[in-house]
N, C-alpha and C positions, 0 to 999 in steps of 0.2 A: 570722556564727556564730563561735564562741568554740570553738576545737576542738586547736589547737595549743600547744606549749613549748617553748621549752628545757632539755635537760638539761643541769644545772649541779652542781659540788660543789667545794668548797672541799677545799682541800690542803695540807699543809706541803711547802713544795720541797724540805727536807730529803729527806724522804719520797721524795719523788718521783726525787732523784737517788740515792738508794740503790735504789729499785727499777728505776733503769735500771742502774744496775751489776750487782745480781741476774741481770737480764734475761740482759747481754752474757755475764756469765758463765757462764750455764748454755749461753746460743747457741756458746760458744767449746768448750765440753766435748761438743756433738752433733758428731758424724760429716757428712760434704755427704749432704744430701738435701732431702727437703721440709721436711719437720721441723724443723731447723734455720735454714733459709729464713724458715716462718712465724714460729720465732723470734725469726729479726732483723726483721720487719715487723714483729712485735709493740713491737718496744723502740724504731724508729723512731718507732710512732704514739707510744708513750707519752713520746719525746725530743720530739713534736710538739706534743703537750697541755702540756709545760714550758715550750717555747719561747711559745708562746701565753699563758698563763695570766702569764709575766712580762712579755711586751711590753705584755699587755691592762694589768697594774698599772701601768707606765709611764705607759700612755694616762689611764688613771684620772687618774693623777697631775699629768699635765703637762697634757692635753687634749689632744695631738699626739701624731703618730706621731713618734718623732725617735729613730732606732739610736743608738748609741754603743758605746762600745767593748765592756763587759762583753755588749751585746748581741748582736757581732758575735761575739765569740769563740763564745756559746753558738750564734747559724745556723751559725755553720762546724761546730761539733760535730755540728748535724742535715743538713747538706750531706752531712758525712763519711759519717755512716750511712745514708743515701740512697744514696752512692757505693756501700757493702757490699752494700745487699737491689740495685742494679743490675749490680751484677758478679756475686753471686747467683746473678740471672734468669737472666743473658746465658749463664753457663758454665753452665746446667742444675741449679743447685743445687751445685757441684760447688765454686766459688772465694768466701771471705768472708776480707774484711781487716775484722777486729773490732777497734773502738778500747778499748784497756784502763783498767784504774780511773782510773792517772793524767793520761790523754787529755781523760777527763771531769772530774777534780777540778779541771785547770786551767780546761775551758771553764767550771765553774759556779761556780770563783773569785768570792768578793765577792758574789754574790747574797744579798738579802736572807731572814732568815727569816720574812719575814711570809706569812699564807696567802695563796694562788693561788684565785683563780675558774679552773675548766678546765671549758671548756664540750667535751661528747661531739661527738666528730667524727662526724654522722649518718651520708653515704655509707660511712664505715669498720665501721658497729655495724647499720646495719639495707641499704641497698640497692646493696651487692657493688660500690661503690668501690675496686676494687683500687689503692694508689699504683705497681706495677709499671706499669699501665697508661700512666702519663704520660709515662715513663720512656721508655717505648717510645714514643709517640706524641714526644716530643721530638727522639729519636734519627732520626727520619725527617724531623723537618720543617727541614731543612737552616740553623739557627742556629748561630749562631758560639757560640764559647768566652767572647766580650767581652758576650753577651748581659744588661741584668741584669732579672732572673724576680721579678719580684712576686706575691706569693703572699696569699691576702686569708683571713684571719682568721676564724672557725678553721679548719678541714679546710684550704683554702689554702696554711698555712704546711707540711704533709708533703708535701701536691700539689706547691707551689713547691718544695722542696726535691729532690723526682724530678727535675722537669723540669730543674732546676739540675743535676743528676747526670748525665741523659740527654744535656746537649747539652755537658756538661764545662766548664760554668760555674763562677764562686764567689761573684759578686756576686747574693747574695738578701736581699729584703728584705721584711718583711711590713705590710701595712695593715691598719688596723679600719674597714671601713666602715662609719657610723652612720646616724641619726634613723628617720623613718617606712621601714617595708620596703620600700614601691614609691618611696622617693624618696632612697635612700643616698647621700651625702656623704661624703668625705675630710677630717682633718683634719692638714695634715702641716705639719712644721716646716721654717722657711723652707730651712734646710741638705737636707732632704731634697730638698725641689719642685725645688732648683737641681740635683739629680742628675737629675731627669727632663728634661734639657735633647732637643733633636729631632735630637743625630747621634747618638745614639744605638740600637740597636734591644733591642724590649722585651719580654717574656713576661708574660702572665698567667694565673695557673693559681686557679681555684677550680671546686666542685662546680657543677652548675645548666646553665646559666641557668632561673631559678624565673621565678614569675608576670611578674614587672618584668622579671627583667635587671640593675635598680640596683644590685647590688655588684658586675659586671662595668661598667656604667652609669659607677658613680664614677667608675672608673679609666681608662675612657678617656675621661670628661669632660674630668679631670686633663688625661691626655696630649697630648687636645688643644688647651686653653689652653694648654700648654709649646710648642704647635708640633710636638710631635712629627710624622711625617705616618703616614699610616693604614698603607702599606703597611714600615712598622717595627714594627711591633705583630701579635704573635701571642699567640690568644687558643687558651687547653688548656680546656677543658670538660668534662663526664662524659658527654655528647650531642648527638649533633647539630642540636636541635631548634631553633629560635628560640628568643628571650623570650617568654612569655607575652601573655596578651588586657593586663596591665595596664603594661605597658611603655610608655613615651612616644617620640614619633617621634626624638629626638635618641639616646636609645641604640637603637634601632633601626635607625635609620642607623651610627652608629658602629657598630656588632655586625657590621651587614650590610659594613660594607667591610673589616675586621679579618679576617686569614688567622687560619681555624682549623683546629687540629691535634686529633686525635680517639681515640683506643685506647677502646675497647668493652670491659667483662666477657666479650662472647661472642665481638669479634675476640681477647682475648688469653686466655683458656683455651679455652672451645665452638669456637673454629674455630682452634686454637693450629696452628700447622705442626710444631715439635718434640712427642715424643710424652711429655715428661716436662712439661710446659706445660698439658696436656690434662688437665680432670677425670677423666676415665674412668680416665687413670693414678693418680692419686691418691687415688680410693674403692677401687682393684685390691689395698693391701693390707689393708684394712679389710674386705671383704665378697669379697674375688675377683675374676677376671678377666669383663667384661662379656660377656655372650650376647648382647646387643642392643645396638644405639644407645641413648643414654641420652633420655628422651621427658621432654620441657621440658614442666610443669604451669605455670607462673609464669601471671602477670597471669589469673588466672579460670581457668586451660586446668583445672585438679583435677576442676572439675565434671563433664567428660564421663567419669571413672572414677566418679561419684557418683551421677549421674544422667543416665539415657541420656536423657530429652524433658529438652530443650531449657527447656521453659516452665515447667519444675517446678525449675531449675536457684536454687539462694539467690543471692543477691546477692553481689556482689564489686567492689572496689575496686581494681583492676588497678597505678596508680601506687606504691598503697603496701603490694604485696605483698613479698613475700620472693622471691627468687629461687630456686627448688627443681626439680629433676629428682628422675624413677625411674629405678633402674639395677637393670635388671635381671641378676640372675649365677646360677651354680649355687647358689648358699644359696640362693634364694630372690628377692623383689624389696623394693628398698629405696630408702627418702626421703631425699636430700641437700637440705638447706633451707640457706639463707644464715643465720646467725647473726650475726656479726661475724668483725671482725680480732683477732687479738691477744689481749687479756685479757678485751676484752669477751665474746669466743665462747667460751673458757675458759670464764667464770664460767656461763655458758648453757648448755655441754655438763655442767658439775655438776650443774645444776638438772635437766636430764633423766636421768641417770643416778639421781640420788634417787630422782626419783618413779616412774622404772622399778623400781628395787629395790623400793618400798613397795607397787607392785601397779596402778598411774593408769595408764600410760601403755607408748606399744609399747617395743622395747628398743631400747638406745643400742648402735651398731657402736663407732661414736668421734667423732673431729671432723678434718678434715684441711682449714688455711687456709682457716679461714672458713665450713664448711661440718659442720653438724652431719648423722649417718649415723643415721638408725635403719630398723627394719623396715616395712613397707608391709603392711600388714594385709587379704591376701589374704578374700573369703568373709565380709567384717565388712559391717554393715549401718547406713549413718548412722543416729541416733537421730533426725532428722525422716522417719524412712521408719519408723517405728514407732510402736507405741502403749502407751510402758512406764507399769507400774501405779505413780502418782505418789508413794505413800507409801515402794516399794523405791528408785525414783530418789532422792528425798531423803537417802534411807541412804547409797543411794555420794555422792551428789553431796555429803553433810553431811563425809562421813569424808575425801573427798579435798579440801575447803574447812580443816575442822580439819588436816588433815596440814601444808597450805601454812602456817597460823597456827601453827602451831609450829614446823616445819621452814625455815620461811624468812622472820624476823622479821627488820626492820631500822629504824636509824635513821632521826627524821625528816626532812625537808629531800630527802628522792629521790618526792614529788609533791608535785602540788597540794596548798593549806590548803586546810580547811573552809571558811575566808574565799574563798578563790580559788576555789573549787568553789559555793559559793551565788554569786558575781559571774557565773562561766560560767552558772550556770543561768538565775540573774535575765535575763543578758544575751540568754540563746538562746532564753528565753520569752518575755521583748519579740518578737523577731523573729517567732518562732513564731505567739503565741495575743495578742499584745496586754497593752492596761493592767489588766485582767481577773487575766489570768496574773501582772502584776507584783505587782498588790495581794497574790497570793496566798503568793506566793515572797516578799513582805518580809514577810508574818506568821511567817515563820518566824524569820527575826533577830536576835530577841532569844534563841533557844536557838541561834545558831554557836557563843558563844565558850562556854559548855557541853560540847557537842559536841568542840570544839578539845580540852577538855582530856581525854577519855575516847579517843582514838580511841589504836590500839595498832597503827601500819605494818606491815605485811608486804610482800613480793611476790605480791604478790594476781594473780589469773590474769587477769583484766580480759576474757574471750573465751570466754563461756559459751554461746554459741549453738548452737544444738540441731546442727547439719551440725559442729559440733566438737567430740561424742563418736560415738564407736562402737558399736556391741553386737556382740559374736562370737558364732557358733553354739551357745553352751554359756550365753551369757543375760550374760556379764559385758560391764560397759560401762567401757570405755576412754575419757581425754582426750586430745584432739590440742591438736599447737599450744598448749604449756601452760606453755612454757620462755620468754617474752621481752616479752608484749604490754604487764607490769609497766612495762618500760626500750622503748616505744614513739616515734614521734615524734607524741606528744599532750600534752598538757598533766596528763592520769588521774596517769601512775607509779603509784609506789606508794600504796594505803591500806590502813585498818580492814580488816579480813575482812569486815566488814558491805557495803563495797561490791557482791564477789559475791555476796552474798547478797541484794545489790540484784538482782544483773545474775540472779541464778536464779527470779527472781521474774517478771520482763520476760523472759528469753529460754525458760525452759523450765517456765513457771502453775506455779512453785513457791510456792503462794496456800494461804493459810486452814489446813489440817488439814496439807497438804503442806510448808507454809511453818514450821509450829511444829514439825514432825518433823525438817527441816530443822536449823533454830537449837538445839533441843536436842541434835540429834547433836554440832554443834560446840563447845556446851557441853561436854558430856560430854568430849571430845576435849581444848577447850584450860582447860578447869577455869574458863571466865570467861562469863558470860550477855552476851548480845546485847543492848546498847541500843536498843529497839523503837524507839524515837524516832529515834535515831538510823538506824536500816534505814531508816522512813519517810521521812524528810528527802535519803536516800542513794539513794530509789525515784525522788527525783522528780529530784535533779541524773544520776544515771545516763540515765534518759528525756532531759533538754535535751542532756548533750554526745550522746548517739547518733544524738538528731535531729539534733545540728548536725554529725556526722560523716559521716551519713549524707545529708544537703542540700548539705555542699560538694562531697563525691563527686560526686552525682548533677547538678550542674552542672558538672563539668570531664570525665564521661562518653562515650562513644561512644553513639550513637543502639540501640546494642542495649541496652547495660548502662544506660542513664539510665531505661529505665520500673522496673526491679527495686529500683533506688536510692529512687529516687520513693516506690516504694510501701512499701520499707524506713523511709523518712521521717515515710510518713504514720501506721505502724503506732506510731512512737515519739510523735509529735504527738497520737495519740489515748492513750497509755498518759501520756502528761506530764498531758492536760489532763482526764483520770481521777482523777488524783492530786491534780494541783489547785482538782478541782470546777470546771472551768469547762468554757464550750461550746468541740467544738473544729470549727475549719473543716470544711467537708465534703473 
C-alpha cells in the first residue's frame, strides 16, 4: 500500500543563514532558562536542515559523498552549536556560548546560492526525538575525544553532531544513504572510505532502526569491508528495538554485535533525575504546579478517558501517535501533545491559538520545547457517542472547514499532486479490490490534469473522524487534534479543502442533503464553489490512502489493536468499492 512521504521543500541558503543568525540572536538576548534552551535547539535543527540540504546538492552533484573544506568548516559550525544546547542541558539551562554573526558568515563562506532540497527531520517534527538525548547517551558510553561520529542524512547529521558534542569530538561526518529502502547503499569517495580505516573507533548516530535497518545496514556494511572490527563501532539510535521483519541477516548480525548506546524521551525528561529536566517543570509555568503525576495517554492509552468498554474503544495506531500527557494542576486539567522542535512547533502552536480564538477548538496555555499545552475538556462528550441532527453538524463542520480555507492557504508543493494522489489510489485499489477497481480509477484520468489546475492548497485538517470532535454540555461541538495532521508523515500534506470535504463525507455521512449544506456553507465562507467532480474523484483517493493507512497499521499491530485496524480497513475497502461501483470482498 501507498501510504507514506517525504516532506521536502526547497530553500535559498541565503535565506537560511539569515534565519539562523535571527534565531542566535534572539537565543543571545533571553535570559538562562528553558526558553532560551528551546531556542538554541531550535537554530541547531534549522543549522542541521543547512548542513544537509548542502551536502545532499554536493551528492546530487558529484554522486559521492566526499567533504571538503567549505564542508568542513560549515560541520564545525553545527558541532559548535551542539556544543551550546549541550552545555545548555548539562548546567540546567543556565550556561550557552552562542556563536555570533561572524562565526557563522565565516563558516557559510563561499556557499553557493543555488536552492537546497531540506528534507523535514521527522523524529524532530512528529515523534519527540530530542537531539539532547544523544548527547547524553554519548556522554555515558565511554568514547574518546578521537572518535569520528558519522551521522546519516537527514535527522543524522543534528544526531551526529550531539553525539560529536557529548563525547568532545570534532571529527564528524555525514552520509546519504541511497536506492530501494530495505536495501541502502553508500556512495563515498575514495578519500573518504580511506578515512574509515579499522584503528579507528566509530559512532553512528541516525533515527530508527525502521523496517530493514539498511541505513544503519550501509554503514556498517562499509565498515566492515574497511576491516573495521565490530567492537569499534558504537551504534546511537532512538530505540532499543531491533530492525524490523524486513531486515536481512547480514545487518542483523552486524546490528546485533555493534555496542549500543541509547537516551529515551522518557529516560531524559519522564524519569529526568534533575528537576528542571522534568516535564512537569516546564508545563509548572504555563498552567501551575502539578497536583498529580502527569498520566501518559500516548500509543492508544486516550481511549480509556473516552470510553470505558474496551470494545467500543476506535481504533488507533500506536507507532505513529504523538506523544501526549495530562497534567493535571489547580486550573484545571490539561493536554501536553508533542508538536515538534523548534520552528516546526512554533508554526503549530500558531495554528492552534487561531482556531482557538475563532471558536473550533479548546484553548492554547502555550508551547514549552516541543510540547504544545492546551485545556482537557472535562464533561465533553465524543461526537461518536452521539447522535447530532446532520444538517446542524454540517453548519459547524462547513464554517470550521471555510475558516481553515481561508485562514490557512498555502503554496503548492507541501502535498501530494493530483497526479500522485490518482497513482496512490490506482495503486491501493489494485491491492485492494482488483483489475475491476483499476479499470475504474483510470476512467477517471483523463479529468487529473483538469483537477490539477483548480485545486487551491491549504492546511486542510486531514483527521475528521467522529472520536476527533467534542460536544460540551451546552450542544457546541469542538475539534481536537486539528493543529498538524496537514505536515504528517504521509504522503496527504497539504490539499484543496475539497479533500475534507472528502474526509466529512467518509468519516462523519456528511451525504446527500447533509453534503450540499455542507459545501454551501464553505462557499459562503470562502466566496468560491466546490468542484463536485472534484470532491467525487477526492471521495474515492481519500477511501484508497485510509485503506491503505489503515492495512499497514493493522499488520505491524499488537494482537489487541489488529482486529480494530482490520475492521477500520474494511470499512474504507467497502466505501472505495461504493465509489467505484464494484464488488468489494466480503
Amino acid at each position: 500500500m501507498l501510504v507514506y512521504g517525504d516532506a521536502r521543500r526547497q530553500a535559498d541558503p541565503r535565506d537560511a543563514i539569515a534565519c539562523l543568525k535571527d534565531s542566535l540572536d534572539a537565543a543571545r538576548y533571553l535570559g538562562p532558562g528553558l526558553t532560551r534552551h528551546a531556542a538554541l535547539v531550535g537554530a541547531l535543527i534549522g543549522a542541521g536542515e543547512l548542513v544537509q540540504g548542502v551536502a545532499d546538492a554536493a551528492f546530487r552533484e558529484t554522486g559521492v559523498d566526499a567533504p571538503d573544506g567549505a564542508m568542513a568548516r560549515l560541520t564545525g559550525l553545527l558541532v559548535r552549536l551542539a556544543g551550546s544546547v549541550w552545555a545548555s542541558w548539562r548546567s540546567g539551562f543556565a550556561a550557552a556560548d552562542i556563536p555570533d554573526r561572524h562565526a557563522i558568515a565565516l563558516a557559510c563562506a563561499g556557499l553557493a546560492p543555488d536552492p537546497l532540497e531540506i528534507r523535514l527531520p521527522e523524529g524532530f517534527a512528529f515523534y519527540a526525538v530530542y537531539p539532547e538525548a544523544y548527547a547524553c547517551a554519548a556522554a555515558a558510553s565511554g568514547l574518546g575525544a578521537g572518535t569520528t561520529v558519522i551521522g546519516l542524512r537527514s535527522i543524522g547529521t543534528t544526531l551526529g553532531a550531539m553525539v560529536t558534542a557529548g563525547i568532545g569530538a570534532t571529527d564528524l561526518v555525514t552520509v546519504r544513504p541511497t536506492g530501494h529502502p530495505f536495501r541502502r547503499v553508500l556512495c563515498l569517495s575514495e578519500t573518504l572510505r580511506d578515512r574509515l580505516g579499522p584503528r579507528r573507533d566509530f559512532a553512528v548516530a541516525d533515527e530508527g532502526p525502521g523496517l530493514s535497518g539498511s541505513s544503519f545496514g550501509a554503514v556498517l556494511g562499509v565498515l566492515d569491508e574497511r576491516g573495521v572490527p565490530a567492537e569499534r563501532v558504537a551504534l546511537f539510535p532512538s530505540h532499543g528495538g531491533e530492525p524490523g521483519h524486513a531486515a536481512d541477516e547480514a545487518t542483523r548480525r552486524r546490528y546485533g554485535q555493534a555496542r549500543r548506546h541509547i537516551r529515551t524521551f522518557d529516560d531524559l525528561v519522564l524519569r529526568a533525575e534533575r528537576p528542571e529536566h522534568r516535564l512537569e517543570t516546564w508545563l509548572a509555568p504555563l498552567v501551575g504546579p502539578l497536583t498529580a503525576p502527569l498520566d501518559e495517554i500516548s500509543g492508544g492509552a486516550w481511549r480509556a478517558h473516552h470510553q470505558d468498554d474496551r470494545a467500543a474503544w476506535p481504533p488507533a495506531n500506536p507507532m505513529q501517535e504523538r506523544r501526549k500527557v495530562l497534567a493535571r494542576t489547580a486550573s484545571g486539567t490539561w493536554l501536553a501533545k508533542f508538536v515538534g522542535l523548534g520552528a516546526e512547533g512554533e508554526r503549530k502552536v500558531a495554528r492552534g491559538r487561531a482556531l482557538h480564538r475563532a471558536g473550533f477548538t479548546p484553548e492554547v496555555a502555550g508551547f514549552c520545547h516541543g510540547f504544545l499545552v492546551e485545556r482537557w475538556i472535562e464533561g465533553a462528550t465524543p461526537l461518536d457517542r452521539t447522535q447530532p441532527d446532520p444538517l446542524r453538524l454540517a453548519e459547524r463542520v462547513g464554517d470550521y472547514l471555510g475558516f481553515r480555507a481561508t485562514a490557512f492557504a498555502c503554496g503548492p508543493g507541501r502535498g501530494a499532486s493530483v497526479e500522485e494522489m490518482w497513482e496512490m489510489a490506482r495503486h491501493n485499489a489494485a491491492q485492494a479490490l482488483g483489475d475491476p477497481a483499476v479499470r475504474a480509477i483510470d476512467g477517471w484520468r483523463t479529468a487529473v490534469p483538469g483537477f490539477a489546475t483548480r485545486v487551491r492548497p491549504v492546511e486542510t485538517d486531514n483527521r475528521l473522524h467522529l472520536w476527533e470532535w467534542l460536544v460540551l454540555p451546552d450542544g457546541t461541538i469542538l475539534k481536537t487534534d486539528a493543529v498538524d495532521h496537514h505536515a504528517a508523515h504521509d504522503l496527504v500534506g497539504c490539499q484543496d479543502i475539497a479533500w475534507d470535504v472528502a474526509g466529512a463525507a467518509i468519516e462523519l455521512g456528511l451525504e446527500g442533503a447533509a453534503g450540499r449544506h455542507l459545501r454551501a456553507v464553505i462557499a459562503h465562507r470562502t466566496g468560491r464553489d466546490l468542484d463536485p467532480g472534484l470532491v467525487a474523484w477526492l471521495e474515492i483517493a481519500y477511501a484508497a490512502f485510509q485503506l491503505g493507512a489503515a492495512t499497514m497499521a493493522g499488520d505491524s499491530a499488537d494482537a489487541a489493536e489488529r482486529p480494530r485496524l482490520m475492521a477500520e480497513a474494511a470499512r474504507y475497502r467497502r466505501h472505495l468499492a461504493a465509489r467505484l461501483r464494484v464488488a468489494s470482498p466480503a
